[in-house]
N, C-alpha and C positions, 0 to 999 in steps of 0.2 A: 907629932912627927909624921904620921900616914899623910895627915892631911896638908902637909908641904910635899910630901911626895907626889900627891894626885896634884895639888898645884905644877909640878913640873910636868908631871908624865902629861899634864893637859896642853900645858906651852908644846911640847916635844910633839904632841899630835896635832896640834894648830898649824907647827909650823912646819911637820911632815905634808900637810895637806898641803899648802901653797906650794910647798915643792915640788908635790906631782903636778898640781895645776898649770905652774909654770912648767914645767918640762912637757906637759903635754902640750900646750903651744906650740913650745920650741918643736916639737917633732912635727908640729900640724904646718908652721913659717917651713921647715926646709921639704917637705912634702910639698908644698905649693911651690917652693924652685926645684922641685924635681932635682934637689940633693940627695944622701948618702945618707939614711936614718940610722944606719946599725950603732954607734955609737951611742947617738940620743937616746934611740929606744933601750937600749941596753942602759945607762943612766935611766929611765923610767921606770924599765923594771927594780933596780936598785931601788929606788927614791919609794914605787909600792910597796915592795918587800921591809922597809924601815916606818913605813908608816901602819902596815899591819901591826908589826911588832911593837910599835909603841902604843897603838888600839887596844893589842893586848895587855901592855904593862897597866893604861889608864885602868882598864877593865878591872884587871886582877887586884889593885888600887882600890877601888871604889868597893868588890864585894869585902875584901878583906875590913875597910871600913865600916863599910854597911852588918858587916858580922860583929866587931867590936861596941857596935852604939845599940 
């Protein structure tokens, strides 16, 4: 059971990571046209703030595992 859970919580952090990746682009594309970042950025912070959080789900995953084996 744990170990479907760290399966997930790993997808959720993999695919938390492109998310900043890509939004960080995106803020670096409208900075280069000297657009309006508040919203992106604001989306970026979002996207870090959900990616810590699943960094910690994976974490707390793994020791919880690592303490049962």
């Amino acid at each position: 059971m744990l170990e479907r859970h760290l399966a997930q919580a790993e997808r959720h952090a993999a695919e938390a990571v492109d998310h900043v990746a890509r939004q960080r682009e995106i803020v670096a594309e409208l900075a280069n046209d000297g657009r309006d970042l508040r919203s992106a950025q604001a989306l970026l912070a979002q996207f870090e703030t959900m990616l810590a959080h699943h960094i910690a789900e994976r974490d707390r995953i793994r020791m919880e595992l690592a303490a049962t084996n």
